[in-house]
VOFI-800648 format. One record per residue: residue in three letters; x, y, z of N, C-alpha, C, O in turn. Coordinates in steps of 0.05 Angstrom, whole numbers, padded with zeros to 5 digits, always signed. Layout:
ALAXYZXYZXYZXYZ/...
//
This chain:
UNK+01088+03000+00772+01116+02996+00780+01129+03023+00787+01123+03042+00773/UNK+01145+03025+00807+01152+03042+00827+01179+03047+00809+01194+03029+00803/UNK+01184+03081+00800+01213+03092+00791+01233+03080+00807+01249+03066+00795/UNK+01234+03086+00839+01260+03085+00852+01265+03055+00845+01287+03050+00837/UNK+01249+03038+00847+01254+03000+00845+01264+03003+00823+01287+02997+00824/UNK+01252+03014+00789+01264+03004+00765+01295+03022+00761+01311+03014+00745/UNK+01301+03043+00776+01327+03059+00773+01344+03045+00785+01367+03044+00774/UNK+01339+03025+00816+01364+03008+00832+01362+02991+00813+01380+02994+00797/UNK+01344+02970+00806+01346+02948+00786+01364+02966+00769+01387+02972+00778/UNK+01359+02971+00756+01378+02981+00726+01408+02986+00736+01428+02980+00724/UNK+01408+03001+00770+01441+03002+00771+01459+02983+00784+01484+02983+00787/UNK+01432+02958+00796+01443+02954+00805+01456+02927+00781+01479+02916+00783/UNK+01438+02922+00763+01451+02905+00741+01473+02914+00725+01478+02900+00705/UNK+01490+02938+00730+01503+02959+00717+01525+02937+00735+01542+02930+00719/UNK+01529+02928+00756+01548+02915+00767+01557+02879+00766+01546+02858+00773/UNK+01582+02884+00753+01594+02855+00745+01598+02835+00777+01603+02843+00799/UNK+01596+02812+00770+01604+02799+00793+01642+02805+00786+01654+02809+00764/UNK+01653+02804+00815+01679+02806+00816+01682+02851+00813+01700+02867+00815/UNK+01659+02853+00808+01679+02892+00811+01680+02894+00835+01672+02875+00850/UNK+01692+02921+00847+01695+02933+00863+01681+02955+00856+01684+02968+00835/UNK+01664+02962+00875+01642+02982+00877+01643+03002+00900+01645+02997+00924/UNK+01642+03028+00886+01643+03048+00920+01620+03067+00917+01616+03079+00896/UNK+01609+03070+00933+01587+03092+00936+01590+03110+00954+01607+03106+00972/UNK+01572+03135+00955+01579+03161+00972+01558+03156+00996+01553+03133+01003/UNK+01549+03174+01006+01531+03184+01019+01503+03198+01016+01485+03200+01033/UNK+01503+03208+00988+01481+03231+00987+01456+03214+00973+01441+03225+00958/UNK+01455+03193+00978+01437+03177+00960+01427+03146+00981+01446+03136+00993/UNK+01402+03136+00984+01402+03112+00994+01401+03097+00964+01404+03073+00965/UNK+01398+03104+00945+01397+03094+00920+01413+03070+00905+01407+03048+00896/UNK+01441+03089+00907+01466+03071+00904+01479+03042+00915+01488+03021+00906/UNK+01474+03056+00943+01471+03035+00973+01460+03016+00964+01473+02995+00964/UNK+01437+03014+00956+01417+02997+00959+01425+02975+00938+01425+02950+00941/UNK+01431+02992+00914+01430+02974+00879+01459+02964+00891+01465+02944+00878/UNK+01481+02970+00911+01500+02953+00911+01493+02929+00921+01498+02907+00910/UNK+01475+02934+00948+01476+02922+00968+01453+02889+00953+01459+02866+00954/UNK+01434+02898+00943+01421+02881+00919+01444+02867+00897+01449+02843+00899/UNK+01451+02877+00885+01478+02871+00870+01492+02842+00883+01496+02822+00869/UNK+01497+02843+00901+01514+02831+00923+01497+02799+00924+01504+02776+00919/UNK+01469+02812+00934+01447+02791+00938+01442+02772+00916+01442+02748+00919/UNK+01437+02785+00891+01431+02770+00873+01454+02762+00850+01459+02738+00851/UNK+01465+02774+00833+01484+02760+00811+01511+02770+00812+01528+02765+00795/UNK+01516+02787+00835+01545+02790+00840+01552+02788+00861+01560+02809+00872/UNK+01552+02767+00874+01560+02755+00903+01584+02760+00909+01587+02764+00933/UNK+01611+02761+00891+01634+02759+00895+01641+02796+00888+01663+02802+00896/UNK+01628+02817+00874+01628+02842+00883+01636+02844+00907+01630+02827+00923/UNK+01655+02877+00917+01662+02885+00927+01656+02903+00940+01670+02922+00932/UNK+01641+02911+00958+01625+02937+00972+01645+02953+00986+01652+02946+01008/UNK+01653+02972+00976+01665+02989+00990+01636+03021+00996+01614+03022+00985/UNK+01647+03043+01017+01632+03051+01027+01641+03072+01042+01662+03068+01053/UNK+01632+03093+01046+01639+03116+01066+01658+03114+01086+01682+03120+01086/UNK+01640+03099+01108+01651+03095+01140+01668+03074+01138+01679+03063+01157/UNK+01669+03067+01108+01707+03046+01110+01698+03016+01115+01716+03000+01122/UNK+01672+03008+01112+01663+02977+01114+01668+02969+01086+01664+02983+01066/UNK+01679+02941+01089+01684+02924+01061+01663+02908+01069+01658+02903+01093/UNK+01648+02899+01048+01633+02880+01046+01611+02879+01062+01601+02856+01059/UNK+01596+02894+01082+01590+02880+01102+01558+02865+01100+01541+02874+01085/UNK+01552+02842+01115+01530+02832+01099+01509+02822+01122+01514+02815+01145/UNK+01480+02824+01105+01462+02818+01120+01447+02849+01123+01427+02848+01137/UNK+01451+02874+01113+01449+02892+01113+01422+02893+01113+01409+02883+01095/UNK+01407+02908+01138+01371+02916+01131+01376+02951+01142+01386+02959+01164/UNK+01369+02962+01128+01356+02987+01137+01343+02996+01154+01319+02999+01149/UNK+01354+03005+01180+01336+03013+01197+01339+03044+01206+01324+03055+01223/UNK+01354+03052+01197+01356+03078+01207+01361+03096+01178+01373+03083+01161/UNK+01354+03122+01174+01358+03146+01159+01382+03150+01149+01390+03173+01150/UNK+01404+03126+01136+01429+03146+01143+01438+03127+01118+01427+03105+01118/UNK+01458+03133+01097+01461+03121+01077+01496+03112+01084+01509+03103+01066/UNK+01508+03117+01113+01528+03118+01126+01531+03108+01151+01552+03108+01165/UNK+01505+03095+01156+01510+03082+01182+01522+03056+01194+01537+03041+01182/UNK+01514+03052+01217+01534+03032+01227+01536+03005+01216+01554+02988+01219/UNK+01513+03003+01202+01512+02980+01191+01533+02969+01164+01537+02947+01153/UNK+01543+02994+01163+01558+02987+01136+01587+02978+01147+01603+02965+01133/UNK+01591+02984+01166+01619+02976+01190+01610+02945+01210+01625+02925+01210/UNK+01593+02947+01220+01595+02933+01242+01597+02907+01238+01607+02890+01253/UNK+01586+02903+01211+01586+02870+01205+01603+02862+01177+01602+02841+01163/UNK+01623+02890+01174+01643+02887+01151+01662+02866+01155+01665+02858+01178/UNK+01679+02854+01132+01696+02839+01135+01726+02847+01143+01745+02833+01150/UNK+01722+02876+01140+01749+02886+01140+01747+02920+01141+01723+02927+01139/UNK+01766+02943+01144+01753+02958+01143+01773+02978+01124+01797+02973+01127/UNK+01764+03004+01101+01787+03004+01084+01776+03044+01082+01754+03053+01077/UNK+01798+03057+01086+01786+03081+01099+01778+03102+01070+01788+03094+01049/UNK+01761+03127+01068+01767+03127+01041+01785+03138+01030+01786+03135+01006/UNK+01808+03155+01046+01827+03161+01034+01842+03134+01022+01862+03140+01009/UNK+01839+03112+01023+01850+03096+01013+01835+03081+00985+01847+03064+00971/UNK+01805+03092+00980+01780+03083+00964+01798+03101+00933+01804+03091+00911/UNK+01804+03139+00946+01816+03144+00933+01838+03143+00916+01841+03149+00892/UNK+01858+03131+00939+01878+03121+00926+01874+03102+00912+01884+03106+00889/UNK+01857+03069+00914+01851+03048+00903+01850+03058+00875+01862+03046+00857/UNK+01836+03080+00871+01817+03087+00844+01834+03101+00826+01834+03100+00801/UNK+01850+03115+00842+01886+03121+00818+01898+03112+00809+01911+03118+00788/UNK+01899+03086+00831+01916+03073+00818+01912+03042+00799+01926+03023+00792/UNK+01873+03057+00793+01863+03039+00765+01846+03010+00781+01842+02991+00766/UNK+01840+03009+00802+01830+02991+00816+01803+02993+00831+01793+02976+00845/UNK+01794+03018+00823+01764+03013+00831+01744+03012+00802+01748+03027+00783/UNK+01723+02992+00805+01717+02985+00771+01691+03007+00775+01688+03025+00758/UNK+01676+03005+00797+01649+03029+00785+01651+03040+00814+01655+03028+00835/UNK+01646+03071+00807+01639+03092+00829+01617+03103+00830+01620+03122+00814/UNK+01591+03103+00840+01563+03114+00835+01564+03138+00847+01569+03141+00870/UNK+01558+03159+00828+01566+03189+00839+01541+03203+00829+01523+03187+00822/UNK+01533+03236+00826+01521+03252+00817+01526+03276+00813+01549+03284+00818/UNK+01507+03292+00803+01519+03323+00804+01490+03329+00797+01470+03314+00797/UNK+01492+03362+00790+01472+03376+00778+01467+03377+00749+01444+03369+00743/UNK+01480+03383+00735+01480+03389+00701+01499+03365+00694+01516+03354+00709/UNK+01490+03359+00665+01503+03338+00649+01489+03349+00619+01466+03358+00613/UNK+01520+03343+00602+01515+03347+00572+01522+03322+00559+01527+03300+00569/UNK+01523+03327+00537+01523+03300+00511+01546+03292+00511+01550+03271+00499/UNK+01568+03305+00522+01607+03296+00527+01612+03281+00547+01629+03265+00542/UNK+01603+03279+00572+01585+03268+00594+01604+03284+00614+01616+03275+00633/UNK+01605+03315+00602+01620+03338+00634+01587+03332+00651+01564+03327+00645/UNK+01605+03338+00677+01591+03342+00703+01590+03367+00708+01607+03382+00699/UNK+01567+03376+00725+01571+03407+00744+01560+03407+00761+01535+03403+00760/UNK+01574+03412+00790+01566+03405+00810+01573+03435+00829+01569+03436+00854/UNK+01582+03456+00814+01595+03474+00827+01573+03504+00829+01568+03518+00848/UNK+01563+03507+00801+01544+03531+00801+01530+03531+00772+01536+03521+00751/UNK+01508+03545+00780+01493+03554+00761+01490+03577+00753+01476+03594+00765/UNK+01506+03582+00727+01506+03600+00714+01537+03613+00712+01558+03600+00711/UNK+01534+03643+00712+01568+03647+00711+01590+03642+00737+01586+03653+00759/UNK+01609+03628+00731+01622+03623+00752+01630+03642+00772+01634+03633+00795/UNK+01634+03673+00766+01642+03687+00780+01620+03705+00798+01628+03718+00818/UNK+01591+03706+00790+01563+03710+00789+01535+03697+00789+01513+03706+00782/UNK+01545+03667+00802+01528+03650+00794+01497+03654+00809+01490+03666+00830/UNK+01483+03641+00791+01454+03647+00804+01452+03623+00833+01435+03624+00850/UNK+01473+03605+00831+01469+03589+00859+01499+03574+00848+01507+03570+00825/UNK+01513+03568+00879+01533+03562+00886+01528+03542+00904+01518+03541+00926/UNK+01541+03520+00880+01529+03488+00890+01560+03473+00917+01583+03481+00924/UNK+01543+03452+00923+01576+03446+00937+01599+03439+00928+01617+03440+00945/UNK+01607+03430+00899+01625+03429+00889+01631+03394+00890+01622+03379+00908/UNK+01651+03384+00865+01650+03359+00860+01660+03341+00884+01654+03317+00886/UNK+01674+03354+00900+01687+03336+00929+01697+03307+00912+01709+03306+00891/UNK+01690+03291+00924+01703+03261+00911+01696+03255+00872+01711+03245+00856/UNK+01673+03263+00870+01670+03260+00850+01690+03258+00831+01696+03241+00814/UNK+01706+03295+00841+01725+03304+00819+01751+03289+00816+01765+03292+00795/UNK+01761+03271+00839+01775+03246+00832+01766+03219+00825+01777+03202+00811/UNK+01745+03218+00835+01737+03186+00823+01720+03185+00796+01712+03164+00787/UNK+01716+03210+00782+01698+03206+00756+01719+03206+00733+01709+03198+00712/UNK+01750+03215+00729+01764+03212+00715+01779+03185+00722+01789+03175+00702/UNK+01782+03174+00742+01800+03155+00753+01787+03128+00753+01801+03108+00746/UNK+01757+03124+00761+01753+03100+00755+01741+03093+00736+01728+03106+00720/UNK+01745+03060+00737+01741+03054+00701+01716+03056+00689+01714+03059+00664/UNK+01693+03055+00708+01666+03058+00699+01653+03080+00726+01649+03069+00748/UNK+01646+03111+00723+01637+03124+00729+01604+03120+00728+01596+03124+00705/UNK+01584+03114+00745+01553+03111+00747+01544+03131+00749+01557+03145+00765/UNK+01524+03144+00737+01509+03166+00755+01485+03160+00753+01475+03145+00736/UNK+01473+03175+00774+01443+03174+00776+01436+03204+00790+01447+03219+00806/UNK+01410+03204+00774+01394+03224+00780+01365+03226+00779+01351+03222+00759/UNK+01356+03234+00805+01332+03235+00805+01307+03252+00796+01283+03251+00801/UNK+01328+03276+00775+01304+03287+00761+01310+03278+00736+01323+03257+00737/UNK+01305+03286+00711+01301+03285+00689+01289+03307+00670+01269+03299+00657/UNK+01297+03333+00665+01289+03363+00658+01320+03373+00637+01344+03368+00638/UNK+01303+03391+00617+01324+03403+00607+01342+03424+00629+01361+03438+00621/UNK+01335+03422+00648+01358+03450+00667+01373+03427+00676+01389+03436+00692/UNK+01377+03403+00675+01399+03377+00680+01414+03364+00663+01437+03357+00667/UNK+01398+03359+00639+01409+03355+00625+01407+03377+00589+01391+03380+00571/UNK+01435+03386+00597+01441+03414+00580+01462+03409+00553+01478+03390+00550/UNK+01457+03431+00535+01475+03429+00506+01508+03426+00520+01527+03413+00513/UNK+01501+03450+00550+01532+03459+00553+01536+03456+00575+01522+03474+00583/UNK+01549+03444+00600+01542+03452+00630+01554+03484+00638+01574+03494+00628/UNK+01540+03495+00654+01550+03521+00661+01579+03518+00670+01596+03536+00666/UNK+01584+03495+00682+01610+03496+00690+01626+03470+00694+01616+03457+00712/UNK+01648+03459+00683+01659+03433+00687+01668+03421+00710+01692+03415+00707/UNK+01660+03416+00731+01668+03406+00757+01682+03389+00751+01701+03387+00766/UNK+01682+03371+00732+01686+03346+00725+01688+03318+00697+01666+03309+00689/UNK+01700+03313+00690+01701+03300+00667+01713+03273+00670+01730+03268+00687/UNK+01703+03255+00650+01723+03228+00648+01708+03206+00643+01700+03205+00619/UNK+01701+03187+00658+01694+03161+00650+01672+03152+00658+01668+03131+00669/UNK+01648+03179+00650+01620+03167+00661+01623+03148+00634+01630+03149+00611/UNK+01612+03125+00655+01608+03101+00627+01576+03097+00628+01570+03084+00607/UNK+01549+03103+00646+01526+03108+00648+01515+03125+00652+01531+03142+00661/UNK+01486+03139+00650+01468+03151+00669+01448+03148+00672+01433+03149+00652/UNK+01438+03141+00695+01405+03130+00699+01389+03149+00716+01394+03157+00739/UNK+01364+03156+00697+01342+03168+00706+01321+03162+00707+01316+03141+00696/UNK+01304+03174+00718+01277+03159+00725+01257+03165+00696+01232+03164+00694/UNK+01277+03170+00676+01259+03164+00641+01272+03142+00633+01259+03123+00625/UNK+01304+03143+00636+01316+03118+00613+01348+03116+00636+01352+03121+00660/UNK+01367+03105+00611+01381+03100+00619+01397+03109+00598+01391+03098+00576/UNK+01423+03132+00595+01446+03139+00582+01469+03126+00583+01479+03123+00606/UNK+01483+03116+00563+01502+03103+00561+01529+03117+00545+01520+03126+00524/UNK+01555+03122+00547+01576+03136+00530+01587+03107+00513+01597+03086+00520/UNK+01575+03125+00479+01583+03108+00465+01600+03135+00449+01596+03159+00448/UNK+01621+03117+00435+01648+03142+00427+01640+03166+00423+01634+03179+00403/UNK+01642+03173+00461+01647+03206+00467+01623+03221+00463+01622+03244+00456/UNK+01606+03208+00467+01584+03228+00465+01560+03201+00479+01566+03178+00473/UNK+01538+03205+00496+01523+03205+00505+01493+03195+00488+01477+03210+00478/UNK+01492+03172+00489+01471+03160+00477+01448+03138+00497+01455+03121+00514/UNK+01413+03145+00486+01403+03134+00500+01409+03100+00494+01412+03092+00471/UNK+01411+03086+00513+01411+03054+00524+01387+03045+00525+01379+03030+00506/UNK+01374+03050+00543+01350+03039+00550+01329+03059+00557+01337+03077+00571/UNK+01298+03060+00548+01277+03070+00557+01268+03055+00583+01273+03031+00585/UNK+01254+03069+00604+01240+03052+00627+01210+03047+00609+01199+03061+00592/UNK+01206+03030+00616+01175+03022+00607+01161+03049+00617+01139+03050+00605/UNK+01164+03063+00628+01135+03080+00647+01135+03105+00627+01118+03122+00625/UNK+01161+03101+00611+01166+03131+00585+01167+03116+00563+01165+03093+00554/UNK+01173+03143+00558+01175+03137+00520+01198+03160+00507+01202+03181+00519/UNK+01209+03156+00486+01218+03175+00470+01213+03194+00465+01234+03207+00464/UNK+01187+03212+00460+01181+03233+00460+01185+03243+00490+01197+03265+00493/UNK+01179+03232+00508+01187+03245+00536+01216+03247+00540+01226+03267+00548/UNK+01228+03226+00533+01259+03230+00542+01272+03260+00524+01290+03276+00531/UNK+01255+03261+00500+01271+03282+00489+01263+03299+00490+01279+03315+00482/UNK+01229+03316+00502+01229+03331+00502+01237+03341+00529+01230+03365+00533/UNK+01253+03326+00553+01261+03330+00574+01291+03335+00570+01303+03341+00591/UNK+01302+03332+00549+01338+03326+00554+01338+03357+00528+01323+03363+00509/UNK+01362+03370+00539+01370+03393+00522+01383+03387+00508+01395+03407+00500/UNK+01392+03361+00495+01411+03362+00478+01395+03335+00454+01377+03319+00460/UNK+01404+03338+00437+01392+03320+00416+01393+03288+00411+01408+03277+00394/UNK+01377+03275+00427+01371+03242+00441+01377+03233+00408+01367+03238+00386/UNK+01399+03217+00418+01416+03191+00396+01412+03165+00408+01407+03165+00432/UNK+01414+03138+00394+01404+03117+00396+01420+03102+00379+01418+03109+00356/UNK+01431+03087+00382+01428+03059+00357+01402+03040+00354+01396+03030+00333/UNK+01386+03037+00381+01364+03017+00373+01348+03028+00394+01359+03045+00408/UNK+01331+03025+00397+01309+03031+00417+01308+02997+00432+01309+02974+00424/UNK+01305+03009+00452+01308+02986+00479+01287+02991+00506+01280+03014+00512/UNK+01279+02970+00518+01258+02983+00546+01281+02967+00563+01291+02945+00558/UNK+01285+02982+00582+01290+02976+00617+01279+02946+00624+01255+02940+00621/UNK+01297+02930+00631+01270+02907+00641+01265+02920+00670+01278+02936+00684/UNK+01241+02905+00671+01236+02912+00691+01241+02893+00717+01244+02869+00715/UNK+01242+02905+00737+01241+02890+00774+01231+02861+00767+01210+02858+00754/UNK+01245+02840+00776+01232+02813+00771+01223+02811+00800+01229+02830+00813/UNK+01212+02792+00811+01202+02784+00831+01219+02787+00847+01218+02806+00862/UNK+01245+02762+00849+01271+02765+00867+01281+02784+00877+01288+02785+00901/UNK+01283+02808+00853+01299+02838+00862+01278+02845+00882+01287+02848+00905/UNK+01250+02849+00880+01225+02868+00892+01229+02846+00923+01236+02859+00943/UNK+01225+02820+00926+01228+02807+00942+01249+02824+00961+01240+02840+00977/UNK+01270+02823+00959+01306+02831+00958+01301+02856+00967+01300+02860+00991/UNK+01297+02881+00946+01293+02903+00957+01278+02905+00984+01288+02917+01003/UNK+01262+02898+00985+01233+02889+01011+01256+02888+01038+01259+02904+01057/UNK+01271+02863+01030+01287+02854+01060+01309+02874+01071+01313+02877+01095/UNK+01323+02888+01048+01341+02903+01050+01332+02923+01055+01347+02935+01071/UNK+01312+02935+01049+01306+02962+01052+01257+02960+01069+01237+02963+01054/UNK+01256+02957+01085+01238+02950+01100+01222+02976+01097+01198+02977+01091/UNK+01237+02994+01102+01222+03025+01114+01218+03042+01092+01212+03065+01097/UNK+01222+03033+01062+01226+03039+01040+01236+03070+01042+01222+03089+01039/UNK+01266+03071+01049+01290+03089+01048+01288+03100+01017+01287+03123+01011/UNK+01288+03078+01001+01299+03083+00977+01275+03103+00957+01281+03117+00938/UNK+01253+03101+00967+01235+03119+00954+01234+03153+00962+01220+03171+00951/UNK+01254+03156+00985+01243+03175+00996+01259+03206+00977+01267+03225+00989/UNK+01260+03205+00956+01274+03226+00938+01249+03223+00924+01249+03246+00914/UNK+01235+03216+00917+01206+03209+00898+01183+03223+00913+01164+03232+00900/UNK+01184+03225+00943+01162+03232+00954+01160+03264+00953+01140+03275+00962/
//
């Protein structure tokens, strides 16, 4: 069983029927677990999107672009994102699927540099939307496609960002914020505990030990139609 399939499964079940959902650009990942989402148990979800398409459906992948026309041309409506932003201030967008570089056990982001801020050993691009929609909406997603102690740290070098990650999914498990601090949710079947922790810099908490389900037929079916040219693996290769 294929990481990128069990990471969209996992986010994309992260989504209620009836939310409103917005995703960026820097990922076909997100895209995808919405766009699945939609397909299978949240039909009445909300796709919001870069280039300002609501909803748009029938979506297949044919081109390189986690922003293309497809997310407009066959939308129901079109909603720009300075307005995604405003939505999300004013307490109305329910999950935003975002990322960064570094994450600690408080669930700060860093998306800006590594190391000292004034001297850093690399000067990242900085939180851009994140840094409004990860305090503002009600359930902040992340995902990331590594899983190493230089990501997940005691301390981030630097706070780009704070607020309401309410997940994080990696290609070991799945992190969840239970009061204020950062606890594992779910293991993927393909790991284990000793891997998650000797990969995470900060000290792996639990209430129960849990596995990821895995991709049922329908989703893998689903993924297949939506994503043809398998887009979604291409951070794995």
């Amino acid at each position: 069983m294929r990481i990128c399939d069990i990471m969209i499964c996992a986010m994309s079940r992260l989504i209620k029927n009836g939310d409103t959902v917005f995703h960026g650009v820097s990922s076909h990942m997100p895209m995808v677990a919405t766009i699945l989402a939609k397909a299978t148990h949240a039909p009445d979800a909300v796709h919001l999107n870069i280039p300002g398409g609501v909803d748009p459906y029938k979506v297949q992948l044919k081109k390189y672009t986690s922003a293309g026309s497809e997310l407009t041309h066959s939308s129901i409506s079109n909603f720009p994102l300075s307005q995604v932003f405003d939505l999300s201030m004013r307490g109305g967008l329910d999950v935003a699927f975002l990322s960064g570089v570094q994450f600690d056990n408080k669930g700060n982001v860093n998306a800006s540099v590594i190391g000292d801020y004034n001297k850093p050993k690399v000067r990242m691009p900085g939180g851009a939307g994140s840094a409004v929609l990860i305090p503002t909406a009600h359930n902040a997603i992340i995902w990331r496609t590594k899983h190493d102690v230089r990501t997940f740290v005691s301390k981030v070098d630097f706070v780009t960002t704070r607020g309401n990650v309410k997940y994080i999914v990696t290609p070991l498990c799945v992190f969840k914020m239970h009061e204020g601090e950062l606890i594992l949710d779910t293991i993927h079947p393909t790991s284990n505990i000793e891997e998650v922790a000797a990969n995470t810099g900060f000290p792996i908490r639990y209430i129960d030990i849990k596995y990821t389900e895995l991709p049922t037929k329908t989703e893998l079916d689903m993924l297949n139609r939506i994503d043809p040219n398998d887009y979604r693996n291409i951070e794995f290769k």
